[in-house]
mmCIF entry with sequence, helices, sheets and N, C-alpha, C, O atoms, coordinates in Angstrom:
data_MODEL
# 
_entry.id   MODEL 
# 
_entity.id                         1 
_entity.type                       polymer 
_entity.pdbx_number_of_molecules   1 
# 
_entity_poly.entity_id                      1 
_entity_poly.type                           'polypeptide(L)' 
_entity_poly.nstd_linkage                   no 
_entity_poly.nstd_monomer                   no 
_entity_poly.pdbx_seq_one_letter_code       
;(UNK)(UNK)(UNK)(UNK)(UNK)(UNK)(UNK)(UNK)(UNK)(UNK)(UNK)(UNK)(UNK)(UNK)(UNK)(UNK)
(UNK)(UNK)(UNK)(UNK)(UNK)(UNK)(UNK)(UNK)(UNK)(UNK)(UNK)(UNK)(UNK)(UNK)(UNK)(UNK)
(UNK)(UNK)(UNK)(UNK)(UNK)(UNK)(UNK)(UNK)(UNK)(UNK)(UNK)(UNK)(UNK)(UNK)(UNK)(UNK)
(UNK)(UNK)
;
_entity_poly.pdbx_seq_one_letter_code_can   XXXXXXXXXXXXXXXXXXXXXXXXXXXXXXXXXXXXXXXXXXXXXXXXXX 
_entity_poly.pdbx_strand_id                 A 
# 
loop_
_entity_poly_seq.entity_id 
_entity_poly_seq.num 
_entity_poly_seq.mon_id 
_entity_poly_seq.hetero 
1 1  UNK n 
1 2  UNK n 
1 3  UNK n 
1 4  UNK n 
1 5  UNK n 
1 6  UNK n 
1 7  UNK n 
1 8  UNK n 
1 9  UNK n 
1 10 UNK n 
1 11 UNK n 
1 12 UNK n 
1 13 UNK n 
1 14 UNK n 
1 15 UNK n 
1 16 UNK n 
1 17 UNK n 
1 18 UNK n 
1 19 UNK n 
1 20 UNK n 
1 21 UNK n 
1 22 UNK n 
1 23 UNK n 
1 24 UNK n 
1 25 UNK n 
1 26 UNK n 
1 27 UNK n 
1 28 UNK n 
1 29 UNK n 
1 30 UNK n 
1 31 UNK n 
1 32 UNK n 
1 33 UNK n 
1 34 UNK n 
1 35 UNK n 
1 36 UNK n 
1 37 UNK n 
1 38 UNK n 
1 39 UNK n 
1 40 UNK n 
1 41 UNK n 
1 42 UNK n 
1 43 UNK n 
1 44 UNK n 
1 45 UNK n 
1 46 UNK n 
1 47 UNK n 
1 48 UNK n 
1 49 UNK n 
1 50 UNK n 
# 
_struct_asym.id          A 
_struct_asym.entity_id   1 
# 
loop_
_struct_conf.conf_type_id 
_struct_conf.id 
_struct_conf.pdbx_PDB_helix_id 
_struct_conf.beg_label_comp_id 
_struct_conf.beg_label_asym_id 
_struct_conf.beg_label_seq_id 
_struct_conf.pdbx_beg_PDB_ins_code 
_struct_conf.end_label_comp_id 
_struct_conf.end_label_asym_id 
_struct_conf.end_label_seq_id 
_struct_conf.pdbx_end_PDB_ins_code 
_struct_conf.beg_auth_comp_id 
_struct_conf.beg_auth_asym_id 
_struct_conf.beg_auth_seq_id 
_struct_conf.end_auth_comp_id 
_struct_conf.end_auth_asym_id 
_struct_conf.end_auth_seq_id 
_struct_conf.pdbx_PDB_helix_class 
_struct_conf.details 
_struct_conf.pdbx_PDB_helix_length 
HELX_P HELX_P1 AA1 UNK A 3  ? UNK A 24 ? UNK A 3  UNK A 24 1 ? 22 
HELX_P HELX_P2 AA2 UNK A 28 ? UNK A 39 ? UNK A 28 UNK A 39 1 ? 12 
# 
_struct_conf_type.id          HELX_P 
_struct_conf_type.criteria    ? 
_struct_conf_type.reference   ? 
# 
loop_
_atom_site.group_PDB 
_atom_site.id 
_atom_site.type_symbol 
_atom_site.label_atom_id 
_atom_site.label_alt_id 
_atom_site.label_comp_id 
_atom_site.label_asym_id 
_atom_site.label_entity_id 
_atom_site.label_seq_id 
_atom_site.pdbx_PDB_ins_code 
_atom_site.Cartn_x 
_atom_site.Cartn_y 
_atom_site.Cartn_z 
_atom_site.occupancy 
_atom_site.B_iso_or_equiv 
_atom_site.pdbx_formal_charge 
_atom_site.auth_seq_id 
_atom_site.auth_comp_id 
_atom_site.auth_asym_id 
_atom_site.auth_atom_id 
_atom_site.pdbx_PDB_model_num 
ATOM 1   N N  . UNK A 1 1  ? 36.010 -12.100 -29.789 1.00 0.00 ? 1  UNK A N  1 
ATOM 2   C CA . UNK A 1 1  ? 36.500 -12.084 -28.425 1.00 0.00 ? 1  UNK A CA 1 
ATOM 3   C C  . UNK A 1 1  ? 35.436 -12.749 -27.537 1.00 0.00 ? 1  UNK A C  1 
ATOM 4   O O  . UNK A 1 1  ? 34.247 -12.432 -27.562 1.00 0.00 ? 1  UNK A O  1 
ATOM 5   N N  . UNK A 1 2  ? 35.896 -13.570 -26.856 1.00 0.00 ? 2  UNK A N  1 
ATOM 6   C CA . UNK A 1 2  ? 35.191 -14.227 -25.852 1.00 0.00 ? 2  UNK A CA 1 
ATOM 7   C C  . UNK A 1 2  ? 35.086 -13.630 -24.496 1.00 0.00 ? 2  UNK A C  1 
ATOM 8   O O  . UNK A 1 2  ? 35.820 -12.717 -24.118 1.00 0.00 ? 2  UNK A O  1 
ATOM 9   N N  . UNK A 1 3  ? 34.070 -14.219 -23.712 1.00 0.00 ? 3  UNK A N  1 
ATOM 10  C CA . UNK A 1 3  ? 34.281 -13.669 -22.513 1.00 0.00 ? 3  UNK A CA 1 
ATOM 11  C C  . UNK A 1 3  ? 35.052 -13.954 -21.210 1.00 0.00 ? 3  UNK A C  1 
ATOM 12  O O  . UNK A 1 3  ? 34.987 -13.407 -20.109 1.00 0.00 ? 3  UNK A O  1 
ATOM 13  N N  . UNK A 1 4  ? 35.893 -15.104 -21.724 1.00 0.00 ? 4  UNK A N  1 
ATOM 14  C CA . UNK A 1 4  ? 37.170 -15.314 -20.929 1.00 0.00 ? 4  UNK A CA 1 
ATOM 15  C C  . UNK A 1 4  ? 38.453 -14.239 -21.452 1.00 0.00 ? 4  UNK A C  1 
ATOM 16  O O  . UNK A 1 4  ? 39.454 -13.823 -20.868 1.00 0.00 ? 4  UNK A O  1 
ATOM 17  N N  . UNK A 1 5  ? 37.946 -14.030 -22.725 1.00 0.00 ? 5  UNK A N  1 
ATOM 18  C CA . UNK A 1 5  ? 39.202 -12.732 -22.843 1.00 0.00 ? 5  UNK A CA 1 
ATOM 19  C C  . UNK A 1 5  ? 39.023 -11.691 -22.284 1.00 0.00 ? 5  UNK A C  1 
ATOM 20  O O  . UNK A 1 5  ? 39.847 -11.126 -21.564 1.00 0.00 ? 5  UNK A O  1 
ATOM 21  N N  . UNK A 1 6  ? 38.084 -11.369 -22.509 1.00 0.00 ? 6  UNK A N  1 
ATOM 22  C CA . UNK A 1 6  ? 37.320 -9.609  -21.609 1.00 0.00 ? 6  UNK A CA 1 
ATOM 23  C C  . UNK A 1 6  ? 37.592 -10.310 -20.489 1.00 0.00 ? 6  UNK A C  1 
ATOM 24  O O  . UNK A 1 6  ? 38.763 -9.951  -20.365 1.00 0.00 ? 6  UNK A O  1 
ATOM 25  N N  . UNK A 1 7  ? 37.399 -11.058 -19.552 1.00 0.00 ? 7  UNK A N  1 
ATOM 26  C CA . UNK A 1 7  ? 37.684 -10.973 -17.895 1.00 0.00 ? 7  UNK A CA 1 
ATOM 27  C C  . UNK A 1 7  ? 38.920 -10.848 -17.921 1.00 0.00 ? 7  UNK A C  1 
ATOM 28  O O  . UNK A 1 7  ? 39.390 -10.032 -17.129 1.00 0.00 ? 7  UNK A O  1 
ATOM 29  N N  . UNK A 1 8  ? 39.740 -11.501 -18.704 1.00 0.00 ? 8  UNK A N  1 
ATOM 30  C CA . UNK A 1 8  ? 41.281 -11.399 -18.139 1.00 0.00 ? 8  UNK A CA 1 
ATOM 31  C C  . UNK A 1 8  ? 41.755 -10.108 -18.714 1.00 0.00 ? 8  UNK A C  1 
ATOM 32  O O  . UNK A 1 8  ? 42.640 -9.458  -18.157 1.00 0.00 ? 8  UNK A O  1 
ATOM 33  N N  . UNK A 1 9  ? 41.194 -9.735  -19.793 1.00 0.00 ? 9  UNK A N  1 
ATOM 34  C CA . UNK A 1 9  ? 42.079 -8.168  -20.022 1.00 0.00 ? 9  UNK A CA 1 
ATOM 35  C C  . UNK A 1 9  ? 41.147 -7.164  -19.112 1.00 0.00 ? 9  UNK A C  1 
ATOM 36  O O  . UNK A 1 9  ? 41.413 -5.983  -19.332 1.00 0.00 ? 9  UNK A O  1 
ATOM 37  N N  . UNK A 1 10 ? 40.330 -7.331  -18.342 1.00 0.00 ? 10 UNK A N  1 
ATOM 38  C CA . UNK A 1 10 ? 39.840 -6.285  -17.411 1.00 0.00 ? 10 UNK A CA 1 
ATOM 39  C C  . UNK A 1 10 ? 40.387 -6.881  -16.131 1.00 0.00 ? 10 UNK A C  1 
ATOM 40  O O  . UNK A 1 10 ? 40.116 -6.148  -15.180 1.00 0.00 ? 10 UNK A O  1 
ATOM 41  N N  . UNK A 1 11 ? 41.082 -7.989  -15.774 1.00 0.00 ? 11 UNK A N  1 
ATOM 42  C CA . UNK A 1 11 ? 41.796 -8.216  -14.622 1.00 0.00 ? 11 UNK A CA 1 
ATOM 43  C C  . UNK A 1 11 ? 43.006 -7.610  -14.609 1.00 0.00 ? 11 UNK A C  1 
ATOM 44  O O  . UNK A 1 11 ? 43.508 -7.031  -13.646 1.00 0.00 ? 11 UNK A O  1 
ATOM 45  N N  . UNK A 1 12 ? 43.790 -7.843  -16.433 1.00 0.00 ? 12 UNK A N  1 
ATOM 46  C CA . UNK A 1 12 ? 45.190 -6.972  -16.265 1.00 0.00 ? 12 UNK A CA 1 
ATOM 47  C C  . UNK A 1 12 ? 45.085 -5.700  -15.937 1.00 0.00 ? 12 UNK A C  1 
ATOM 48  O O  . UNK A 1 12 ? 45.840 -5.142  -15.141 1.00 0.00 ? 12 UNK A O  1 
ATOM 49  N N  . UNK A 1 13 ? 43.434 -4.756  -16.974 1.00 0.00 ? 13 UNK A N  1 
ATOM 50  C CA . UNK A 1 13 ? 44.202 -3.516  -16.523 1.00 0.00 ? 13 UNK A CA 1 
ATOM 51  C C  . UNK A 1 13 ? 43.355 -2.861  -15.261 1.00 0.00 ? 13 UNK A C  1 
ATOM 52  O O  . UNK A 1 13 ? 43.220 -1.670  -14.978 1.00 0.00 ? 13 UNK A O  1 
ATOM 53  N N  . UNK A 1 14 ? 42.885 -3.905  -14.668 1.00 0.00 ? 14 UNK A N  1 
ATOM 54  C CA . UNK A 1 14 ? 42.399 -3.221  -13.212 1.00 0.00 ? 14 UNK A CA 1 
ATOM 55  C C  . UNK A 1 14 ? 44.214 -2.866  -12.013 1.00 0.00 ? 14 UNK A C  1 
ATOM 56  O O  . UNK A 1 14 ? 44.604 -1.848  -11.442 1.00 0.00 ? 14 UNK A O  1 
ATOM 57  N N  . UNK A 1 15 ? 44.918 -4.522  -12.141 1.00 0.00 ? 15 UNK A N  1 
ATOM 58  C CA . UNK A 1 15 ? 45.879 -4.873  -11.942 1.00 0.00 ? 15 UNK A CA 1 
ATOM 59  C C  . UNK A 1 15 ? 46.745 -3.464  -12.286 1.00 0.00 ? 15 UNK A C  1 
ATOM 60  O O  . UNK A 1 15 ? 47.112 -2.664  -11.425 1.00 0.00 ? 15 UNK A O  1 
ATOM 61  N N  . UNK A 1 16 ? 46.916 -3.377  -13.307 1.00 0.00 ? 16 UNK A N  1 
ATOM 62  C CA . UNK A 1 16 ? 47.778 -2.045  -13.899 1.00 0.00 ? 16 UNK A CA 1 
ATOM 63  C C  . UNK A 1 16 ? 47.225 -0.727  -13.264 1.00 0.00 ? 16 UNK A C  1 
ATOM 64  O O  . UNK A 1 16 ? 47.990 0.033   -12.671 1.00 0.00 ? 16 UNK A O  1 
ATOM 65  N N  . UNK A 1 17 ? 45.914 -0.467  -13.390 1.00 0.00 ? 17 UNK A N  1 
ATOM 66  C CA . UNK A 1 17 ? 45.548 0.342   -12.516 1.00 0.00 ? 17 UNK A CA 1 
ATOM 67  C C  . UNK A 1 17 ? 45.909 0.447   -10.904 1.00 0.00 ? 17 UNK A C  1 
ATOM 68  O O  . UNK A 1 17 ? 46.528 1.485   -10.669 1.00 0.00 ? 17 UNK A O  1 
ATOM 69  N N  . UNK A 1 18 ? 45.756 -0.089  -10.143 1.00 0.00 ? 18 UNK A N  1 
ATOM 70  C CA . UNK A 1 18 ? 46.248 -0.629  -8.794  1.00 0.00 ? 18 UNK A CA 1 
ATOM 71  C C  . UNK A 1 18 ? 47.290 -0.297  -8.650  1.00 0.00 ? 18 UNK A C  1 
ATOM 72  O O  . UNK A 1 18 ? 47.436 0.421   -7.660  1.00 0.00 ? 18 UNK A O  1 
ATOM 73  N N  . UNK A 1 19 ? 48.390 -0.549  -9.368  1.00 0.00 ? 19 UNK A N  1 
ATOM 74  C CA . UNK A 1 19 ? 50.117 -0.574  -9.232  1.00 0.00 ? 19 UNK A CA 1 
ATOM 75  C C  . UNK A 1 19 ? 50.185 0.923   -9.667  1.00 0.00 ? 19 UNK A C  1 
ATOM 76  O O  . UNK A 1 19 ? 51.050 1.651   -9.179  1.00 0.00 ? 19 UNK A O  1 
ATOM 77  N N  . UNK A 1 20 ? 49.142 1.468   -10.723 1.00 0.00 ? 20 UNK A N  1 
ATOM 78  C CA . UNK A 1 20 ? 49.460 3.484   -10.733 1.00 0.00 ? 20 UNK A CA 1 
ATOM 79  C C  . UNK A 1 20 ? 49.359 3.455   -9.425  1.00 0.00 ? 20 UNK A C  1 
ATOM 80  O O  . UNK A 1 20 ? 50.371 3.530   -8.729  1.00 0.00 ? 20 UNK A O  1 
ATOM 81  N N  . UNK A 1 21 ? 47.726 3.307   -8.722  1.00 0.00 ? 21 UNK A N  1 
ATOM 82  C CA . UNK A 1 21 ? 47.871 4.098   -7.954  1.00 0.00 ? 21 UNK A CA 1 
ATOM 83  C C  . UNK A 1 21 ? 48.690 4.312   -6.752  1.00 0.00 ? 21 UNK A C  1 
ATOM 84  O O  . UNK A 1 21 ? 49.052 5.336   -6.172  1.00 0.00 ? 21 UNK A O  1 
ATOM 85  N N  . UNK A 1 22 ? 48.918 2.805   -6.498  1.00 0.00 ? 22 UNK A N  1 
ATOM 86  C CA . UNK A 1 22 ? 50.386 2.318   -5.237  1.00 0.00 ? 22 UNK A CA 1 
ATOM 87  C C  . UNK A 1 22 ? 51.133 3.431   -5.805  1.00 0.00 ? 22 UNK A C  1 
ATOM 88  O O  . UNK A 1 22 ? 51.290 4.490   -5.196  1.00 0.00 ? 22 UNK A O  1 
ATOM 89  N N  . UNK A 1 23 ? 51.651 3.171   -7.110  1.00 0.00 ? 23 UNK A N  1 
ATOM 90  C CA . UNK A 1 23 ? 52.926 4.136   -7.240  1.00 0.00 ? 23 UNK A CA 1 
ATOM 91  C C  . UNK A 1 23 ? 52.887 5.797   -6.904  1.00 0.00 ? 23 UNK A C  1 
ATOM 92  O O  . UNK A 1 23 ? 53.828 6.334   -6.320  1.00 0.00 ? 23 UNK A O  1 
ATOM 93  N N  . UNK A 1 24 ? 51.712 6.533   -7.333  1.00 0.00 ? 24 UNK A N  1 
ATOM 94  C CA . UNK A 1 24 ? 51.404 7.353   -7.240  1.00 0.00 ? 24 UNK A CA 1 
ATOM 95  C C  . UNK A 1 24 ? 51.519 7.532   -5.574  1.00 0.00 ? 24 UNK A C  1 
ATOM 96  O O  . UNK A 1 24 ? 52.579 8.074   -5.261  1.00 0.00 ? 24 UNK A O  1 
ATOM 97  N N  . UNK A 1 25 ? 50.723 7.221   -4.532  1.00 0.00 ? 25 UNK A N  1 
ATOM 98  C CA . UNK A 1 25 ? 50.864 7.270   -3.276  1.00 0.00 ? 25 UNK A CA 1 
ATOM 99  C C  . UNK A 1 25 ? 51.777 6.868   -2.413  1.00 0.00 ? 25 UNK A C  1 
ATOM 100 O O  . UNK A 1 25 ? 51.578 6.765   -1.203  1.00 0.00 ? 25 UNK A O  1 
ATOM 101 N N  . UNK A 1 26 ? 53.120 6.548   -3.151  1.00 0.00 ? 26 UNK A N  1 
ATOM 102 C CA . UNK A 1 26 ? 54.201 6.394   -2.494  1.00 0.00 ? 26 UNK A CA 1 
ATOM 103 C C  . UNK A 1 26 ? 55.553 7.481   -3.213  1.00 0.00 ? 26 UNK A C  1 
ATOM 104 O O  . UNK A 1 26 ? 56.671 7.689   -2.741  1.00 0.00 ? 26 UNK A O  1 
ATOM 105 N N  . UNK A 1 27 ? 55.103 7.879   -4.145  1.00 0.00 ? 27 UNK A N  1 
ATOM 106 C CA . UNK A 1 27 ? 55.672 8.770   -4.587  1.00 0.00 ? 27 UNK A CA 1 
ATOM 107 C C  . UNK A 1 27 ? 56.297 9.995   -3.916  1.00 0.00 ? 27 UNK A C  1 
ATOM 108 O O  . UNK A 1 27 ? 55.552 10.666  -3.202  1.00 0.00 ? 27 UNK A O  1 
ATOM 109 N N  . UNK A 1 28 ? 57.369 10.309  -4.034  1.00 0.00 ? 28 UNK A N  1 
ATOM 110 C CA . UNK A 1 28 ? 57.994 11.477  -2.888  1.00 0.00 ? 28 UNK A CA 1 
ATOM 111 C C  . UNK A 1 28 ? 57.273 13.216  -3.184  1.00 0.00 ? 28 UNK A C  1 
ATOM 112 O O  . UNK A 1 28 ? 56.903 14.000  -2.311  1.00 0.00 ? 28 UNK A O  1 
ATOM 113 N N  . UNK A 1 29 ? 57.264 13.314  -3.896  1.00 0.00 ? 29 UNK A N  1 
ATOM 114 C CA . UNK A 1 29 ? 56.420 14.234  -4.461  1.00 0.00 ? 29 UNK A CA 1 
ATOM 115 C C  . UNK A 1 29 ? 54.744 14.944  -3.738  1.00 0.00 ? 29 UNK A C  1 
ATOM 116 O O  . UNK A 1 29 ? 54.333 16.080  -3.503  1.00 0.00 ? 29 UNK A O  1 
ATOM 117 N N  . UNK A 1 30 ? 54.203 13.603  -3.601  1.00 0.00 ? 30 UNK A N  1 
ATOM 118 C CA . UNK A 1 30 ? 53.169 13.455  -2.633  1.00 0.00 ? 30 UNK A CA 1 
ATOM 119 C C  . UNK A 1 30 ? 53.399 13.532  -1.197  1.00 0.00 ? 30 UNK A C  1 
ATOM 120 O O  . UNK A 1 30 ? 52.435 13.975  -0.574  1.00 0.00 ? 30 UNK A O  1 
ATOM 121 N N  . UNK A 1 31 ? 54.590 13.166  -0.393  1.00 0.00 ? 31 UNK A N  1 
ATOM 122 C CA . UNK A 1 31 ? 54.509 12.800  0.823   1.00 0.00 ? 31 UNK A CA 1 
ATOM 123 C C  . UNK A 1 31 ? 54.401 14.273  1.286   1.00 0.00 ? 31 UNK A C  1 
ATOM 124 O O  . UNK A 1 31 ? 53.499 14.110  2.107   1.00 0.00 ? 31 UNK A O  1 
ATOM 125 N N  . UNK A 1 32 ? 54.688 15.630  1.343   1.00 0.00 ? 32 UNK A N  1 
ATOM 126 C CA . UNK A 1 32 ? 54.158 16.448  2.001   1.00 0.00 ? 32 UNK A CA 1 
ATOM 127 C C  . UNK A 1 32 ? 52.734 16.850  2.430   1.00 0.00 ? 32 UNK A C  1 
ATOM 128 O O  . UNK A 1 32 ? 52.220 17.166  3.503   1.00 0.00 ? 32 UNK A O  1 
ATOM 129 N N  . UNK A 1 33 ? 52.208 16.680  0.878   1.00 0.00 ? 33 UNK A N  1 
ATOM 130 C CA . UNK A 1 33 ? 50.398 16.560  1.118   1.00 0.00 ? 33 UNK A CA 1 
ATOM 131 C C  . UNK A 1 33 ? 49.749 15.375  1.983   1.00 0.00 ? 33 UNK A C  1 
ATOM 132 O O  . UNK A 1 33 ? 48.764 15.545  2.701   1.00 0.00 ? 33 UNK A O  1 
ATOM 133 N N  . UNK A 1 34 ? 50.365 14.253  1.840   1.00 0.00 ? 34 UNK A N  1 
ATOM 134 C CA . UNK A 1 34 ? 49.948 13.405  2.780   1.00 0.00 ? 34 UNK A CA 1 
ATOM 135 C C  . UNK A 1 34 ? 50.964 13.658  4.467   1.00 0.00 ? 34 UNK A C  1 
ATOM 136 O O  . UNK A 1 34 ? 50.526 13.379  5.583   1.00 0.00 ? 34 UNK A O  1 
ATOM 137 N N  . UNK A 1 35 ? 51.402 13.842  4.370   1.00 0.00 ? 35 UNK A N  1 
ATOM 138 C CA . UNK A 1 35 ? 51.845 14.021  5.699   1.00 0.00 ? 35 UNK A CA 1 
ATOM 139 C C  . UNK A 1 35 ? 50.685 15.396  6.697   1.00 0.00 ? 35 UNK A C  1 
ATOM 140 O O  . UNK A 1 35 ? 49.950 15.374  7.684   1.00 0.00 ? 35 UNK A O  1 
ATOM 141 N N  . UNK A 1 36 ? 51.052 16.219  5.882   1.00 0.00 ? 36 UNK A N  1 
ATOM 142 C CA . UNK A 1 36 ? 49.933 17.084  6.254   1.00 0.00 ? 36 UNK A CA 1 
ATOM 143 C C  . UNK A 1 36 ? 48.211 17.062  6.532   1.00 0.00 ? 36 UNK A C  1 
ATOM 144 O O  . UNK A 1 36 ? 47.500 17.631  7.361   1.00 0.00 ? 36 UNK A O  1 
ATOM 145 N N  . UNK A 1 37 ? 47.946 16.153  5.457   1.00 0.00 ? 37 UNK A N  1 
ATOM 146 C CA . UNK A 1 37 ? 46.458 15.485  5.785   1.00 0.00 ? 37 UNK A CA 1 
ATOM 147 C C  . UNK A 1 37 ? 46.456 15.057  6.777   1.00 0.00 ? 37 UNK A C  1 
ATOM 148 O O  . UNK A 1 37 ? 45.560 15.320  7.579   1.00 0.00 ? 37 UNK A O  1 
ATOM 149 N N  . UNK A 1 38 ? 47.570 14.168  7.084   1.00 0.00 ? 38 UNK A N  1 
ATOM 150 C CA . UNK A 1 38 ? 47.490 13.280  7.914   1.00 0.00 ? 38 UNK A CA 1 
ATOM 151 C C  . UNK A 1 38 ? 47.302 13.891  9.774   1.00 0.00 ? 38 UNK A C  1 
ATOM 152 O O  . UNK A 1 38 ? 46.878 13.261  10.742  1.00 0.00 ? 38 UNK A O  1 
ATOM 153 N N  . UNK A 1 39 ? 47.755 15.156  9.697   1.00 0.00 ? 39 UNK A N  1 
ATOM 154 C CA . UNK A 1 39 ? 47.661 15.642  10.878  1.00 0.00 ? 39 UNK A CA 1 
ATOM 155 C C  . UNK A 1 39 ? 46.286 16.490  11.280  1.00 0.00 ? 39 UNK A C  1 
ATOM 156 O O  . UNK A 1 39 ? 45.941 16.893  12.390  1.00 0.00 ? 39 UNK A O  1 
ATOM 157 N N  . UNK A 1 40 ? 45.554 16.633  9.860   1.00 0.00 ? 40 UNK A N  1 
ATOM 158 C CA . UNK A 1 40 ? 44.243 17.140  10.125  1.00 0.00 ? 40 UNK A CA 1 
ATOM 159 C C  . UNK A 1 40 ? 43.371 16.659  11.145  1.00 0.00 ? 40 UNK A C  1 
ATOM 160 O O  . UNK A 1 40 ? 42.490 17.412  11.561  1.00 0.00 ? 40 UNK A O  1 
ATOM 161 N N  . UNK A 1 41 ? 43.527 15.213  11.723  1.00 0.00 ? 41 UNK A N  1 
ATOM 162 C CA . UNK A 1 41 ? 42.357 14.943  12.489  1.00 0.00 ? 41 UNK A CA 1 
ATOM 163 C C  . UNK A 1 41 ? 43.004 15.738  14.068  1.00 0.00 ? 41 UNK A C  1 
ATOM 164 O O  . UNK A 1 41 ? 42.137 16.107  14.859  1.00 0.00 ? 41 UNK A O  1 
ATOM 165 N N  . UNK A 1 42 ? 44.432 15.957  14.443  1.00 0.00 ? 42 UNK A N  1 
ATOM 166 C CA . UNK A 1 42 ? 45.236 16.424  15.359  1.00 0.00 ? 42 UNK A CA 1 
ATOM 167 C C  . UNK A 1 42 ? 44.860 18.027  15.858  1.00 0.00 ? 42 UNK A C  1 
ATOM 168 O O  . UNK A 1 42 ? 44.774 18.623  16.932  1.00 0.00 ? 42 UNK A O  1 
ATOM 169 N N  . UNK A 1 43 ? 44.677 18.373  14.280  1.00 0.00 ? 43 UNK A N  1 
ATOM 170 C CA . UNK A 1 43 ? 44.390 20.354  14.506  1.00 0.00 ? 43 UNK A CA 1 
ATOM 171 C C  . UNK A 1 43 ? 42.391 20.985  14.960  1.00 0.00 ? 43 UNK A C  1 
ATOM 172 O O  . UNK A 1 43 ? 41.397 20.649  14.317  1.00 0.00 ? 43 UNK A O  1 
ATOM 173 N N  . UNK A 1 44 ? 42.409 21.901  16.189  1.00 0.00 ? 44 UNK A N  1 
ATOM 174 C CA . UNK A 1 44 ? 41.480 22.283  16.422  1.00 0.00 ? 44 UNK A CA 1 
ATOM 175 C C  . UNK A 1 44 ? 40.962 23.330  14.799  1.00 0.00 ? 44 UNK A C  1 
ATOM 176 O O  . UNK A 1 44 ? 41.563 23.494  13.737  1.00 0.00 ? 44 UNK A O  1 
ATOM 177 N N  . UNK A 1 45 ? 39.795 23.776  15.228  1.00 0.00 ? 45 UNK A N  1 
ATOM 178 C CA . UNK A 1 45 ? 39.348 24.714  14.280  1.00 0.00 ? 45 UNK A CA 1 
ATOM 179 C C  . UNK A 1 45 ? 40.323 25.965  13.983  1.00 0.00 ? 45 UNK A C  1 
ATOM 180 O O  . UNK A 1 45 ? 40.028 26.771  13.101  1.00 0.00 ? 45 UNK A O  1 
ATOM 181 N N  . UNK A 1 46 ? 41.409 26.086  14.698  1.00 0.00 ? 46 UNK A N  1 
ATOM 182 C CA . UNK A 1 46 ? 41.737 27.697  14.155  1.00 0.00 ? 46 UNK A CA 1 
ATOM 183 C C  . UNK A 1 46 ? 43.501 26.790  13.677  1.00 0.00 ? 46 UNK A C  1 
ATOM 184 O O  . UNK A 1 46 ? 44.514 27.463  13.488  1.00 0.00 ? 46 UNK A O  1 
ATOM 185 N N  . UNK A 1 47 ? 43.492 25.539  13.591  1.00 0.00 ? 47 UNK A N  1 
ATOM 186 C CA . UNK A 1 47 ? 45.247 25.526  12.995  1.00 0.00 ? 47 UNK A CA 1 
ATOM 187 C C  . UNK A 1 47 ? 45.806 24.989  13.640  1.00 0.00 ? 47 UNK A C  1 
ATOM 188 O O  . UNK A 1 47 ? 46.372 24.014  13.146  1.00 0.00 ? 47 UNK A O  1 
ATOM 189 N N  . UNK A 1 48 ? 46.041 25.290  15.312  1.00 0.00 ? 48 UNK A N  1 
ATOM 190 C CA . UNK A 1 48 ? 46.299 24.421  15.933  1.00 0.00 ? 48 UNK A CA 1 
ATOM 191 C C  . UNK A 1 48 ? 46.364 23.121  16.638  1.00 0.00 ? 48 UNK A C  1 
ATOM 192 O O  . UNK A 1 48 ? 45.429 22.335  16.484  1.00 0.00 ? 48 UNK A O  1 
ATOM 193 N N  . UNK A 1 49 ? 47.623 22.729  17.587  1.00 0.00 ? 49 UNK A N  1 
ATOM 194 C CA . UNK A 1 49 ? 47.432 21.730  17.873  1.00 0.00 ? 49 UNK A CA 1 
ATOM 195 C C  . UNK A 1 49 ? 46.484 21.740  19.249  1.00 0.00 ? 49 UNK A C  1 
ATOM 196 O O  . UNK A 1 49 ? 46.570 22.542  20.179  1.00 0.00 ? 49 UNK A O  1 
ATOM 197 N N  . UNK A 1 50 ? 45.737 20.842  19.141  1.00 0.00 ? 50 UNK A N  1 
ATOM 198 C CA . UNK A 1 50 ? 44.472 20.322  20.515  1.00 0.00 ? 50 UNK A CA 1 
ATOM 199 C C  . UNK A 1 50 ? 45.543 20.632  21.846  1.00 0.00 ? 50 UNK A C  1 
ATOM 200 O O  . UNK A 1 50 ? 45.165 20.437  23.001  1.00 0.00 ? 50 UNK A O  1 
# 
C-alpha cells in the first residue's frame, strides 16, 4: 500500500465519518435534547426564564 492509498482511504472514512455525524444530529430522536440545550444560554441559575 502506498501512500496515495492511505490518504484516500483516510479521506473516505473521515468523509463517512462526517455524514454519521450530520446524520446523527439531525436525527428526530435527538431534537428534544438539542432543543433544550439550546435554551440553556436563555435560563437564569434557578430554571428560569431571564
Amino acid at each position: 500500500m502506498d501512500v496515495n492509498t492511505l490518504r484516500a482511504a483516510v479521506t473516505v472514512l473521515s468523509f463517512l465519518a462526517f455524514i454519521g455525524i450530520v446524520c446523527w444530529a439531525w436525527s428526530r430522536k435527538n431534537a428534544a435534547g438539542f432543543a433544550e440545550a439550546a435554551q440553556l444560554p436563555l435560563l437564569d441559575d434557578e430554571g428560569g426564564p431571564r
